[in-house]
N, CA, C and O atoms as a GROMACS GRO file, in nm:
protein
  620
    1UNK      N    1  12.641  12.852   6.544
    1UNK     CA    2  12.517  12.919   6.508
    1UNK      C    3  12.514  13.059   6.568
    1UNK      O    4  12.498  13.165   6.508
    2UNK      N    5  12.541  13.028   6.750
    2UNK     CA    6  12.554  13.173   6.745
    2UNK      C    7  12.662  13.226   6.848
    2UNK      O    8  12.734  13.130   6.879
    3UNK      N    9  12.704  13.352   6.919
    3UNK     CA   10  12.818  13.320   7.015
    3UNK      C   11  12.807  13.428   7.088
    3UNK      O   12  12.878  13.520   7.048
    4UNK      N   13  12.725  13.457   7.207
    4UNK     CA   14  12.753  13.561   7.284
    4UNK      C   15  12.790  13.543   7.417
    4UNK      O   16  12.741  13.476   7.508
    5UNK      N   17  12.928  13.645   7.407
    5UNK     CA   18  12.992  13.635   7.562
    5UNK      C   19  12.968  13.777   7.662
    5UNK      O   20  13.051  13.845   7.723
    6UNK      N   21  12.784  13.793   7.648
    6UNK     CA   22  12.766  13.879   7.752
    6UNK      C   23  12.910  13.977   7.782
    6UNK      O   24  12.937  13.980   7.902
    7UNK      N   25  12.968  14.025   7.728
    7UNK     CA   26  13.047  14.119   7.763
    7UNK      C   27  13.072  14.263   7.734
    7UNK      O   28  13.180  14.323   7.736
    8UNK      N   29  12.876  14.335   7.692
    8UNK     CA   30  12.905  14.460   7.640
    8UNK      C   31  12.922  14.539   7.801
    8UNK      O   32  12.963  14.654   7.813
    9UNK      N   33  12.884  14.451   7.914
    9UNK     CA   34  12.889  14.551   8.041
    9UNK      C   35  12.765  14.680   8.048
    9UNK      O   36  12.769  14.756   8.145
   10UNK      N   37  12.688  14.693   7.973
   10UNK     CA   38  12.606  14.778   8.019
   10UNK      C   39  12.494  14.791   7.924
   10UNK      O   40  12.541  14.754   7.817
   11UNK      N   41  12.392  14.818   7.910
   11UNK     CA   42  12.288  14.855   7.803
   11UNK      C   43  12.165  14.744   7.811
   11UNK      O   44  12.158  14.677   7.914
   12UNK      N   45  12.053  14.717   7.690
   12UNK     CA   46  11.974  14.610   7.689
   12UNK      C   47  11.974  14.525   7.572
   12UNK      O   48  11.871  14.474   7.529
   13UNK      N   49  12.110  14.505   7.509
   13UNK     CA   50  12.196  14.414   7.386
   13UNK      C   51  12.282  14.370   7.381
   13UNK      O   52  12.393  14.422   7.384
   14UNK      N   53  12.253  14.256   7.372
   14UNK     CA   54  12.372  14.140   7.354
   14UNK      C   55  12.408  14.119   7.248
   14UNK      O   56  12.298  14.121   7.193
   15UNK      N   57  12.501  14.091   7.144
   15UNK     CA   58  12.564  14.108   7.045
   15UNK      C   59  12.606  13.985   7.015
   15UNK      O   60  12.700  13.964   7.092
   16UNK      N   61  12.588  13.890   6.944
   16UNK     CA   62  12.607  13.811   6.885
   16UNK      C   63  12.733  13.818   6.773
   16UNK      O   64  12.717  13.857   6.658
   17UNK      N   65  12.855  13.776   6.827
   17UNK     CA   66  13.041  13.768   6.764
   17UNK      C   67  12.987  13.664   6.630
   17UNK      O   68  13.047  13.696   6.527
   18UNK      N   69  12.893  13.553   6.611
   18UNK     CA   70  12.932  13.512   6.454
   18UNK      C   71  12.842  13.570   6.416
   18UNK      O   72  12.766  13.648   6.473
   19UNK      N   73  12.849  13.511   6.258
   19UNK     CA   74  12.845  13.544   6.140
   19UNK      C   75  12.636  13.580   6.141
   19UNK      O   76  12.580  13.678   6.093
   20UNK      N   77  12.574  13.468   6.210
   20UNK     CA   78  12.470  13.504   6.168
   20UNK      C   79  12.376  13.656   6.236
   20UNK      O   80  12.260  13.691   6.215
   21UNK      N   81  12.504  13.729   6.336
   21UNK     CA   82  12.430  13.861   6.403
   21UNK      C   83  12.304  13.843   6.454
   21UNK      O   84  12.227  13.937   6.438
   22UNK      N   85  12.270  13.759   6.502
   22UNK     CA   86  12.124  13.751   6.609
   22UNK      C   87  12.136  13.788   6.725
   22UNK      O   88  12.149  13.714   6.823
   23UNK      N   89  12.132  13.945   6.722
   23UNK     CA   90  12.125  13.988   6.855
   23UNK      C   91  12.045  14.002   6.972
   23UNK      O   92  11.928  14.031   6.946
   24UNK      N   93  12.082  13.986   7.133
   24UNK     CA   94  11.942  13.957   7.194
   24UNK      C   95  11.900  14.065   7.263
   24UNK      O   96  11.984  14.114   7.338
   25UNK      N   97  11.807  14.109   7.258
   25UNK     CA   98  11.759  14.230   7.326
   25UNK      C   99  11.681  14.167   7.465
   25UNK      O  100  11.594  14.080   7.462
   26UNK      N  101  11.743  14.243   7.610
   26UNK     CA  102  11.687  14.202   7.716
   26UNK      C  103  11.619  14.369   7.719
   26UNK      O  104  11.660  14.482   7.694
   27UNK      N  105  11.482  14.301   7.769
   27UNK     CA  106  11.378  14.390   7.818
   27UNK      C  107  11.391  14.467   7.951
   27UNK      O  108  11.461  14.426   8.044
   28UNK      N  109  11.318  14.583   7.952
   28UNK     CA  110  11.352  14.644   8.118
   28UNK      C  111  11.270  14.555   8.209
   28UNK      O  112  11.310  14.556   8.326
   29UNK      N  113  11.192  14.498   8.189
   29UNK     CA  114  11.118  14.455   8.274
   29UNK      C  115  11.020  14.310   8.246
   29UNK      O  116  10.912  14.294   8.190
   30UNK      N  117  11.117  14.215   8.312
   30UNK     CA  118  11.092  14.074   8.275
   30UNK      C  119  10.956  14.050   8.277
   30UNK      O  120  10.907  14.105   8.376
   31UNK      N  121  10.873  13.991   8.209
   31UNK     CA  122  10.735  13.924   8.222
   31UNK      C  123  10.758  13.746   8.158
   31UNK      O  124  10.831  13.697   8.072
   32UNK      N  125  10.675  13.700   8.234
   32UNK     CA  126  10.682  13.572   8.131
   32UNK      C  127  10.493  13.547   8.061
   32UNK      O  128  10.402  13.522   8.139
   33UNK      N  129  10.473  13.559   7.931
   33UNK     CA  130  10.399  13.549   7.820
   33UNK      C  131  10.326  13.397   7.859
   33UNK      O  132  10.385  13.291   7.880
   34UNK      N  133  10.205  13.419   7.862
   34UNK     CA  134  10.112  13.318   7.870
   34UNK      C  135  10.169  13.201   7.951
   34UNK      O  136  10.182  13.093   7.894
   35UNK      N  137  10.204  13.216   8.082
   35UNK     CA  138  10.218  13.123   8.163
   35UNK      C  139  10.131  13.100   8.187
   35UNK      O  140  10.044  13.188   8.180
   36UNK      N  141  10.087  12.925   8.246
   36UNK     CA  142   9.992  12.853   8.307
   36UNK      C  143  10.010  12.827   8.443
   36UNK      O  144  10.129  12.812   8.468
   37UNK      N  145   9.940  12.816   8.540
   37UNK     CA  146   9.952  12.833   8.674
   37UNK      C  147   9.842  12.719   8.745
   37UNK      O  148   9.723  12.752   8.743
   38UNK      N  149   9.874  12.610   8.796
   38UNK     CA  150   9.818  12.552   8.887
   38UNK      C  151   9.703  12.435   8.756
   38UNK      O  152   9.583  12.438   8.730
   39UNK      N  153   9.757  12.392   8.733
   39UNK     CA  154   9.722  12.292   8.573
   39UNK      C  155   9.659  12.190   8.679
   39UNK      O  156   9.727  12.152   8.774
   40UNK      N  157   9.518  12.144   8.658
   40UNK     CA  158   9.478  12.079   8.718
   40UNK      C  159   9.527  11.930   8.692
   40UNK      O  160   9.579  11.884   8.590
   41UNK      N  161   9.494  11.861   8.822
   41UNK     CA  162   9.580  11.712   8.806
   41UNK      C  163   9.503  11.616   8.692
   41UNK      O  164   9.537  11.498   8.704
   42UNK      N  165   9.437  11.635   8.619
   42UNK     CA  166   9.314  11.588   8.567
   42UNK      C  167   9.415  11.622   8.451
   42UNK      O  168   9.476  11.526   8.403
   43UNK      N  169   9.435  11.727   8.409
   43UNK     CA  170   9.540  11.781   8.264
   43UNK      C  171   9.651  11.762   8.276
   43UNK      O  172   9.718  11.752   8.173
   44UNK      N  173   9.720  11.749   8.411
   44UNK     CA  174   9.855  11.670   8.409
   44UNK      C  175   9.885  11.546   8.399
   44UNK      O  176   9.995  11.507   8.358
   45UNK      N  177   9.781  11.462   8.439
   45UNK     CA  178   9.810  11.329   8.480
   45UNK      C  179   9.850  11.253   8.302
   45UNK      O  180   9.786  11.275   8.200
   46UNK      N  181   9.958  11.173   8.314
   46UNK     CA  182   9.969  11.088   8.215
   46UNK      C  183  10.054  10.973   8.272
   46UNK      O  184  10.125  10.976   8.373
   47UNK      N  185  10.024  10.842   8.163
   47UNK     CA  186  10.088  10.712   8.198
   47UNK      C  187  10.273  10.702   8.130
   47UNK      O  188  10.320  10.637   8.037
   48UNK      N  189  10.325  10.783   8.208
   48UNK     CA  190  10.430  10.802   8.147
   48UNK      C  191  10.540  10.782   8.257
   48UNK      O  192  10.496  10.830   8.361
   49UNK      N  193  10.702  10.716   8.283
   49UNK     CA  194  10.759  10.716   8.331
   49UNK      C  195  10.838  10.827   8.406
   49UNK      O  196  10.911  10.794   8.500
   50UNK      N  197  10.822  10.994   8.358
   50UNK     CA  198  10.820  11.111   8.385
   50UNK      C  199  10.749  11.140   8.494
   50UNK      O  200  10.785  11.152   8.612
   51UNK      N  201  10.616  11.152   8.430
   51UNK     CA  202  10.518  11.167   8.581
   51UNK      C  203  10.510  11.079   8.693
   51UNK      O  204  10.485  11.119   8.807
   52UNK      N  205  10.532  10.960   8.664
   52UNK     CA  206  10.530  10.866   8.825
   52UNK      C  207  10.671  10.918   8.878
   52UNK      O  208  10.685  10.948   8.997
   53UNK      N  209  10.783  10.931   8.781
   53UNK     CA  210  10.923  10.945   8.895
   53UNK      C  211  10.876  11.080   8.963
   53UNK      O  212  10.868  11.092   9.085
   54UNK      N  213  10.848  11.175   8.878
   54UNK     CA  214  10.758  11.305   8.923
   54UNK      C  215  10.730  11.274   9.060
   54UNK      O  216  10.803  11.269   9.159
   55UNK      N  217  10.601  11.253   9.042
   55UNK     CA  218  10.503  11.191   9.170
   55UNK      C  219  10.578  11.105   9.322
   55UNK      O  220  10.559  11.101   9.444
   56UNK      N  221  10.676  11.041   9.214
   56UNK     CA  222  10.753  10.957   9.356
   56UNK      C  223  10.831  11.035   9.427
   56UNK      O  224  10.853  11.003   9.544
   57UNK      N  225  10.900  11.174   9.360
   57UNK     CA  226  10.977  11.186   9.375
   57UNK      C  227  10.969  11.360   9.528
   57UNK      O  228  11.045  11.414   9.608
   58UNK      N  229  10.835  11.371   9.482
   58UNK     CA  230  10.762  11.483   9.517
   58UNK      C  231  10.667  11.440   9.684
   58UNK      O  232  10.625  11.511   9.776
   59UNK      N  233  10.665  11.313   9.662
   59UNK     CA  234  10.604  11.230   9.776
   59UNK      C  235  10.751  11.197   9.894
   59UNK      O  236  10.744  11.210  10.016
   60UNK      N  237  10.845  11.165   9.835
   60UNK     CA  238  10.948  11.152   9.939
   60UNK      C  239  11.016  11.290   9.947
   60UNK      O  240  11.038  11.328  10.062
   61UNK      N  241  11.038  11.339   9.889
   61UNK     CA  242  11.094  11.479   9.947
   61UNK      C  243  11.016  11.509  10.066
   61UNK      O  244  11.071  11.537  10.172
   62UNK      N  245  10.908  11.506  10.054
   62UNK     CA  246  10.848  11.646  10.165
   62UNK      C  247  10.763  11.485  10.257
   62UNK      O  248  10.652  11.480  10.312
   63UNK      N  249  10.851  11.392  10.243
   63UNK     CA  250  10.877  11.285  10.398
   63UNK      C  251  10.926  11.323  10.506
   63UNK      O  252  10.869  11.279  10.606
   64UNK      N  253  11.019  11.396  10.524
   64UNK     CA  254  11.100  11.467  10.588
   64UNK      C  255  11.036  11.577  10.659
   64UNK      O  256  11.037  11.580  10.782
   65UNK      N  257  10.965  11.690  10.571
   65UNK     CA  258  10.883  11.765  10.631
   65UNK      C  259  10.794  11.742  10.733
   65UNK      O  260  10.779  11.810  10.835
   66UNK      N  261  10.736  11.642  10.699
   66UNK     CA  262  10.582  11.604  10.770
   66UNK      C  263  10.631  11.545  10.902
   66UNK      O  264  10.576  11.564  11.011
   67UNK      N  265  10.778  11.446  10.876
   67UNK     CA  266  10.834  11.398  11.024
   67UNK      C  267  10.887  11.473  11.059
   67UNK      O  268  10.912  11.427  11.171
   68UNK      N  269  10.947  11.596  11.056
   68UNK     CA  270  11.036  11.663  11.169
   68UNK      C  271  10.958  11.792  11.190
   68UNK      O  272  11.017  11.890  11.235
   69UNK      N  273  10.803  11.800  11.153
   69UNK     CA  274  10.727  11.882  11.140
   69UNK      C  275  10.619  11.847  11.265
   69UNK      O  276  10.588  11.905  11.369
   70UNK      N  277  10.590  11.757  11.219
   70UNK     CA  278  10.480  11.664  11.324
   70UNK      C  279  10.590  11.654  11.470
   70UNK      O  280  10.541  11.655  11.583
   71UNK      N  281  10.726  11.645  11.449
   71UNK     CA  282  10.796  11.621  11.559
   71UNK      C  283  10.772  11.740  11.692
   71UNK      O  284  10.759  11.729  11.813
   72UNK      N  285  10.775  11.856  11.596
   72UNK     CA  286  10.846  11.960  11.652
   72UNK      C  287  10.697  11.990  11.741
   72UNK      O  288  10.686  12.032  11.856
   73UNK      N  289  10.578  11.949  11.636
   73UNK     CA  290  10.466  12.020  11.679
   73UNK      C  291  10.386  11.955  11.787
   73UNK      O  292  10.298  12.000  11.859
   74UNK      N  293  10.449  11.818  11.778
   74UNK     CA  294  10.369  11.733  11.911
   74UNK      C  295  10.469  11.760  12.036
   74UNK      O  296  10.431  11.780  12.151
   75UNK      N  297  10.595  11.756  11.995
   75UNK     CA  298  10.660  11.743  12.118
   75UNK      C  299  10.719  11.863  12.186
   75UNK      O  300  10.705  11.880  12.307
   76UNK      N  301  10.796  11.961  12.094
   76UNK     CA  302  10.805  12.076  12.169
   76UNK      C  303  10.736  12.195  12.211
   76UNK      O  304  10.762  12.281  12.295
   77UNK      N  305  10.585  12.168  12.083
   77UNK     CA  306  10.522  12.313  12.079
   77UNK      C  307  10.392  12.258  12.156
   77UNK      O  308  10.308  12.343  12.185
   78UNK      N  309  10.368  12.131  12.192
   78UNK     CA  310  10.271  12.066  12.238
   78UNK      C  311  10.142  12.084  12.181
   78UNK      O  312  10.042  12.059  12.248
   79UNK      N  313  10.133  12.125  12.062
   79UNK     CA  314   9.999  12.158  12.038
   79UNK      C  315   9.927  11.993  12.078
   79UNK      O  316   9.965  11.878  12.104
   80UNK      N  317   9.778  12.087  12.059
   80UNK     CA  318   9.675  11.984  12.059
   80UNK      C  319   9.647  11.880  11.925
   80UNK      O  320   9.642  11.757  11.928
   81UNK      N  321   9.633  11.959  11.824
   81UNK     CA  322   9.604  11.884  11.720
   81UNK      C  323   9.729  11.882  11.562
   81UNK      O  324   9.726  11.942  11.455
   82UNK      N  325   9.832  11.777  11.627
   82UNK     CA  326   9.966  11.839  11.584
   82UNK      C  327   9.958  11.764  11.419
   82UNK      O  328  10.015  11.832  11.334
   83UNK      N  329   9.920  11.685  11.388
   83UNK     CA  330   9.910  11.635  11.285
   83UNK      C  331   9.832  11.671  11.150
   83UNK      O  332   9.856  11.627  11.038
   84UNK      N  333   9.727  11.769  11.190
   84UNK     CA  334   9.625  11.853  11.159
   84UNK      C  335   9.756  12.009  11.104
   84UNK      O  336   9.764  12.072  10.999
   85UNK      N  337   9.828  12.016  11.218
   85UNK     CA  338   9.843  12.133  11.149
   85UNK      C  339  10.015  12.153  11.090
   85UNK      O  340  10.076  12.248  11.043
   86UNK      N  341  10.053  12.003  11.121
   86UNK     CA  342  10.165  11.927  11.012
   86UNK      C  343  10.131  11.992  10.841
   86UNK      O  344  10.177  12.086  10.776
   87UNK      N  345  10.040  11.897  10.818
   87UNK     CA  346   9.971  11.875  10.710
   87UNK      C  347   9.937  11.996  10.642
   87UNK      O  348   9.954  12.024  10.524
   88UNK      N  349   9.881  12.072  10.747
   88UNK     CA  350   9.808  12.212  10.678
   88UNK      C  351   9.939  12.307  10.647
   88UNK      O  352   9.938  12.394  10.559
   89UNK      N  353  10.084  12.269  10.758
   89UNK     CA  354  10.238  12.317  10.692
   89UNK      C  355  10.240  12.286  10.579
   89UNK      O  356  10.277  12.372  10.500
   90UNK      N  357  10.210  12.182  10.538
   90UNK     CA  358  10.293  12.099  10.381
   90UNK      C  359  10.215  12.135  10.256
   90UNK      O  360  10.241  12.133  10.136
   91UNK      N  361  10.097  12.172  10.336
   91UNK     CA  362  10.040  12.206  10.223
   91UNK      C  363  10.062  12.389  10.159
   91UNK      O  364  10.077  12.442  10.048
   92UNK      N  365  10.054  12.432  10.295
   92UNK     CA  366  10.095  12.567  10.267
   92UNK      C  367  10.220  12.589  10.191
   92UNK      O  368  10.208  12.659  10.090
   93UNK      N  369  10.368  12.530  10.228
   93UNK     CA  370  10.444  12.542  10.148
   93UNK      C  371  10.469  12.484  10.020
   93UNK      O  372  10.547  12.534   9.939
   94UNK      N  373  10.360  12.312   9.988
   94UNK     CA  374  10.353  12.337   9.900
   94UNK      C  375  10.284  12.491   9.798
   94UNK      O  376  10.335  12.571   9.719
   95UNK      N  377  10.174  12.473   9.845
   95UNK     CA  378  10.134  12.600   9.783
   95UNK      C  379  10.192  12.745   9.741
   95UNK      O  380  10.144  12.825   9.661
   96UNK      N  381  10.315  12.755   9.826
   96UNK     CA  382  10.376  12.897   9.840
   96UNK      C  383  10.494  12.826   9.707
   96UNK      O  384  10.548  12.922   9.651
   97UNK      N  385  10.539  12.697   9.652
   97UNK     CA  386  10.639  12.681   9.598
   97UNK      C  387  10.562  12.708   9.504
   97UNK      O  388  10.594  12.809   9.442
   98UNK      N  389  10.421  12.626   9.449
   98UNK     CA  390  10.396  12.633   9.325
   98UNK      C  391  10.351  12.757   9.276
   98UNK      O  392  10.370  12.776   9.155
   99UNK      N  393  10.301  12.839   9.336
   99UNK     CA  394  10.317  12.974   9.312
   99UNK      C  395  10.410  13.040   9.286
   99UNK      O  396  10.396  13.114   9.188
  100UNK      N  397  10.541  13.046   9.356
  100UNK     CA  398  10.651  13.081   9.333
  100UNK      C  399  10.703  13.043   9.187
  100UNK      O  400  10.765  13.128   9.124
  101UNK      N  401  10.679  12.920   9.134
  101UNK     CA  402  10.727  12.860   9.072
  101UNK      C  403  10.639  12.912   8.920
  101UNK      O  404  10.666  12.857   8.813
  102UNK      N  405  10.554  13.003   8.929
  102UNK     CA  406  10.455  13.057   8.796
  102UNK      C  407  10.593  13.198   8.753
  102UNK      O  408  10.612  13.246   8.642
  103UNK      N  409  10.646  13.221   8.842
  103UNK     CA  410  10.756  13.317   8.776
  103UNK      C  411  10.858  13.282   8.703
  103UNK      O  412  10.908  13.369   8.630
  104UNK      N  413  10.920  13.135   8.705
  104UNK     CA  414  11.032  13.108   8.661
  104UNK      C  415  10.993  13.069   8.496
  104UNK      O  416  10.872  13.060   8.477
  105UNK      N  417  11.050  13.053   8.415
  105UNK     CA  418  10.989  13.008   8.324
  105UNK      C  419  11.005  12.911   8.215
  105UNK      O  420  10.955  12.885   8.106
  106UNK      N  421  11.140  12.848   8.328
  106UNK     CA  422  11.130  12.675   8.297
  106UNK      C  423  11.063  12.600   8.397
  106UNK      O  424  11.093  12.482   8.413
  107UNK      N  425  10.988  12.647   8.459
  107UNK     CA  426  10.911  12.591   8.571
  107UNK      C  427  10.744  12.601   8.531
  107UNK      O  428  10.699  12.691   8.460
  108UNK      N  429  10.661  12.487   8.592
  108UNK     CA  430  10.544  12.473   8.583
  108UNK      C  431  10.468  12.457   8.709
  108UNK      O  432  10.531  12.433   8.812
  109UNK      N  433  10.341  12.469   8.711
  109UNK     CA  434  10.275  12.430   8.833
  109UNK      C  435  10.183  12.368   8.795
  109UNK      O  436  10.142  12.370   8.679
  110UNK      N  437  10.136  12.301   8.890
  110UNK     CA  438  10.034  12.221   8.898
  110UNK      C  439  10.028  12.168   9.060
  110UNK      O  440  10.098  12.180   9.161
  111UNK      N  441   9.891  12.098   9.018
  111UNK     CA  442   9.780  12.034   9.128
  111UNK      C  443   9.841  11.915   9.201
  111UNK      O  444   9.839  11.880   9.319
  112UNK      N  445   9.910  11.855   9.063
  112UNK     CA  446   9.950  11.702   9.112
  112UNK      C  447  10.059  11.763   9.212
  112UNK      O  448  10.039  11.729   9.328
  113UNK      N  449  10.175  11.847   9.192
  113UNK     CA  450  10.265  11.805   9.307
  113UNK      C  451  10.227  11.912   9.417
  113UNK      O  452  10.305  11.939   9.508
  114UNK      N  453  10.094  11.976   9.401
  114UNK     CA  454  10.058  12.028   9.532
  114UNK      C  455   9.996  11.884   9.659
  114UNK      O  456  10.024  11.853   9.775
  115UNK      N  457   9.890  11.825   9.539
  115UNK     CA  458   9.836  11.680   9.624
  115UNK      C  459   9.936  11.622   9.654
  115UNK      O  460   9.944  11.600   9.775
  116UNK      N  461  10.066  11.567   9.557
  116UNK     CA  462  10.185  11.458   9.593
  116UNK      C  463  10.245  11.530   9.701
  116UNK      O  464  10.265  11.450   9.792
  117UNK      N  465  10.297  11.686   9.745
  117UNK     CA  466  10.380  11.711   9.810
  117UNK      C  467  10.275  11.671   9.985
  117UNK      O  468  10.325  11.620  10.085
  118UNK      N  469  10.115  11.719   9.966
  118UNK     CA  470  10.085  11.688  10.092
  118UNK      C  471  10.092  11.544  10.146
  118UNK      O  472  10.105  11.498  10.259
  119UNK      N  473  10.080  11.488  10.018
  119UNK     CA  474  10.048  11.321  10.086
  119UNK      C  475  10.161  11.243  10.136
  119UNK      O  476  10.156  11.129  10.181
  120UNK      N  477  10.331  11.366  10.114
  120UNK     CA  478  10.429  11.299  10.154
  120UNK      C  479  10.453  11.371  10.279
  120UNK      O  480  10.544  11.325  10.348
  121UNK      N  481  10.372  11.509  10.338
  121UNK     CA  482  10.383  11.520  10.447
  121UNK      C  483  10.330  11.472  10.529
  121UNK      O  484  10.375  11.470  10.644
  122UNK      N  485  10.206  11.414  10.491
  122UNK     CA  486  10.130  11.321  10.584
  122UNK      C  487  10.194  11.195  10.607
  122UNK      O  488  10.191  11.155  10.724
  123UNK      N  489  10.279  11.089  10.483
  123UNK     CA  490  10.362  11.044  10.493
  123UNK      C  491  10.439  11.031  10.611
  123UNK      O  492  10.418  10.942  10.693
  124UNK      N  493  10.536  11.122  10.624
  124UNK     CA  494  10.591  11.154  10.743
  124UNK      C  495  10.544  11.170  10.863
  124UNK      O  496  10.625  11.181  10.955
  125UNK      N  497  10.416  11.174  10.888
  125UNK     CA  498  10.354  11.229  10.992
  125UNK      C  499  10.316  11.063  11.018
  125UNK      O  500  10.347  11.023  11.131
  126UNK      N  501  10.263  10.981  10.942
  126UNK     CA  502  10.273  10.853  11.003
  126UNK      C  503  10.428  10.799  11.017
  126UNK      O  504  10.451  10.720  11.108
  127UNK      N  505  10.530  10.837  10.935
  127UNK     CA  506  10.650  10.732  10.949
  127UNK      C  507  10.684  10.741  11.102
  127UNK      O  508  10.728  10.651  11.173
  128UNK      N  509  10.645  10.911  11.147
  128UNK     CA  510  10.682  10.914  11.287
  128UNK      C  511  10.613  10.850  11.399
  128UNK      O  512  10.650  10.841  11.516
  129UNK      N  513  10.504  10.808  11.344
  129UNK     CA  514  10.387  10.738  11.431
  129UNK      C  515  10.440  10.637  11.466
  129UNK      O  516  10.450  10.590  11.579
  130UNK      N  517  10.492  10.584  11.332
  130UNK     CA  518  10.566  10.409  11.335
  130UNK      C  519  10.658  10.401  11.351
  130UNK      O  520  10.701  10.286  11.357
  131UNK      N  521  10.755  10.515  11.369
  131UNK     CA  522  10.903  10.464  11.415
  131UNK      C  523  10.930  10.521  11.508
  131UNK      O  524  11.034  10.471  11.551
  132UNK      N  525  10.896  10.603  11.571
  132UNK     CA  526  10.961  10.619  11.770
  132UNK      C  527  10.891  10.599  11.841
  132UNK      O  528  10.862  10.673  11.935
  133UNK      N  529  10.840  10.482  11.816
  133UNK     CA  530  10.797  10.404  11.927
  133UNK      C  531  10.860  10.321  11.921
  133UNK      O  532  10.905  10.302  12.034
  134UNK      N  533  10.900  10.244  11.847
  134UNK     CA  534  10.993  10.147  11.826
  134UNK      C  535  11.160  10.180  11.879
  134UNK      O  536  11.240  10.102  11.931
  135UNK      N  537  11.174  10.300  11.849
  135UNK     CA  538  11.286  10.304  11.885
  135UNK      C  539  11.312  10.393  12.046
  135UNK      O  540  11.415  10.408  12.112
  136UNK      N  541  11.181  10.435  12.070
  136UNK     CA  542  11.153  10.437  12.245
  136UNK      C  543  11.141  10.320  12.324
  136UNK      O  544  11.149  10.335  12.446
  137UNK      N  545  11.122  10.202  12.278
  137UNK     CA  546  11.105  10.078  12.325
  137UNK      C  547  11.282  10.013  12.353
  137UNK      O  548  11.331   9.948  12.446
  138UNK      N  549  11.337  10.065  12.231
  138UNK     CA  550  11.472   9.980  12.139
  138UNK      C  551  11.563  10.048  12.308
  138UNK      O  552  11.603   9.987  12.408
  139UNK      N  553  11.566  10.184  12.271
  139UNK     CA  554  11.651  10.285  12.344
  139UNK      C  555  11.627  10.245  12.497
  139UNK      O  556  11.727  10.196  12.549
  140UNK      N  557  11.482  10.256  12.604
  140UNK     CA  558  11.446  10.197  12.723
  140UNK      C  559  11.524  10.098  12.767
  140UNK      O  560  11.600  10.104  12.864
  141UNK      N  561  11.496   9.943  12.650
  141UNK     CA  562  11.613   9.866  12.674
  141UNK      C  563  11.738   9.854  12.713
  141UNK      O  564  11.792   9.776  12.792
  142UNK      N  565  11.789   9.963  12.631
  142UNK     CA  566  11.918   9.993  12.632
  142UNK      C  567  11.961  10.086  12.735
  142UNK      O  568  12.079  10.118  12.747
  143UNK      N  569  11.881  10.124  12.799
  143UNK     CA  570  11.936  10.180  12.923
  143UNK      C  571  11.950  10.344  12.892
  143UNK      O  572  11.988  10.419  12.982
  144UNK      N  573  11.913  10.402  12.739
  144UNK     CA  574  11.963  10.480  12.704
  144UNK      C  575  11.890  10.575  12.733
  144UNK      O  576  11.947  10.683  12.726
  145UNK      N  577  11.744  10.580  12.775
  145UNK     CA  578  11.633  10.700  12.831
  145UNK      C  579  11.596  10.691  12.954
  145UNK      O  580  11.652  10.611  13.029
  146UNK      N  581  11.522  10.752  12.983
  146UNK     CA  582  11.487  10.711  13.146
  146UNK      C  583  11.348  10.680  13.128
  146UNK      O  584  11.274  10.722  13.039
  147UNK      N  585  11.319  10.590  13.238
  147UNK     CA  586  11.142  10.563  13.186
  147UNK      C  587  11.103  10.698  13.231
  147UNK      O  588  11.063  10.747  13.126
  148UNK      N  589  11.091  10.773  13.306
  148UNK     CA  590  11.043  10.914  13.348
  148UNK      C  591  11.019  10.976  13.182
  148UNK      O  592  10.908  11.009  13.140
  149UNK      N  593  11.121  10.981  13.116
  149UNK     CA  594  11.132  11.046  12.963
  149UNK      C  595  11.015  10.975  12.845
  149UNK      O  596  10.948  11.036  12.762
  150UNK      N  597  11.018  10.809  12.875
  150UNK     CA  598  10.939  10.752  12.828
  150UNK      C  599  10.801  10.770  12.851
  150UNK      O  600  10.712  10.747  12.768
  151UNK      N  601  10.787  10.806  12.951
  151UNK     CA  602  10.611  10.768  12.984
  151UNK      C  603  10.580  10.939  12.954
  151UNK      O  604  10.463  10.959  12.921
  152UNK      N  605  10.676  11.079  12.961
  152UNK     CA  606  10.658  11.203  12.896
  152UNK      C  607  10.616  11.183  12.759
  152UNK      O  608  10.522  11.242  12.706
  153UNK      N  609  10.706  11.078  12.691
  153UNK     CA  610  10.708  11.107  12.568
  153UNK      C  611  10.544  11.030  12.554
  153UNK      O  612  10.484  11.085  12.462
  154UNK      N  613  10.485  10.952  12.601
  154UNK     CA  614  10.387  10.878  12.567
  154UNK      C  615  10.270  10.976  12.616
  154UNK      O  616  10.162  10.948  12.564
  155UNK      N  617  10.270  11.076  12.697
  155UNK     CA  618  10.177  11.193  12.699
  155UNK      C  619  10.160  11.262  12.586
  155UNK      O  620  10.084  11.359  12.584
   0.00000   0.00000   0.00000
């Protein structure tokens, strides 16, 4: 149908080698035409196998965030209210992606994976609740911390 090998090297036309000559003209200055930006979850939401992997998939990614986020912020930076401002991370970068993401223009934004991305940093912010303690308990046992380290970490 059609065949261009980008190879005029300079100008704003691409040249199309078959038969039907559909040549593409690149513009000086990219815009993208009636993009939508931040589609409320109300207009996204559907019962479709797309959107839940969506949703699932947007919730465990940013698992990770919220635990090594919440980590950093309870334990090395000591804040006071570290979970509070976990959360208010995840949300910010969600926010900075889906914005980002109004320029591209196979990309969409919306509400839902601003809500899904926070609720998987909060996510994280409990997985860490529930798992090093367990494995401060596991490790003690094992001879592998010092209680001095333990009863820090429990401050």
């Amino acid at each position: 149908i059609a065949l261009y090998l980008f190879d005029e090297g300079a100008g704003h036309m691409i040249h199309d080698r078959s038969a039907s000559s559909a040549d593409l003209y690149i513009p000086e200055r990219y815009t993208v035409i009636n993009k939508i930006s931040m589609v409320p979850f109300w207009e996204e939401f559907e019962m479709s196998r797309s959107y839940w992997k969506s949703v699932i998939e947007n919730v465990v990614g940013f698992l990770p965030v919220g635990f090594f986020f919440y980590a950093y912020f309870r334990d090395a930076l000591l804040l006071r209210r570290p979970m509070l401002v976990t959360v208010a991370s995840g949300l910010v970068a969600s926010l900075t992606i889906e914005i980002l993401q109004t320029f591209l223009p196979t990309r969409n934004s919306g509400t839902t994976d601003l809500i899904t991305n926070t609720l998987g940093t909060y996510g994280g912010v409990i997985c860490y609740k529930h798992v090093c303690p367990i494995f401060r308990k596991k490790y003690l046992r094992l001879g592998l911390i010092s209680e001095l380290a333990q009863r820090t970490a429990a401050d």
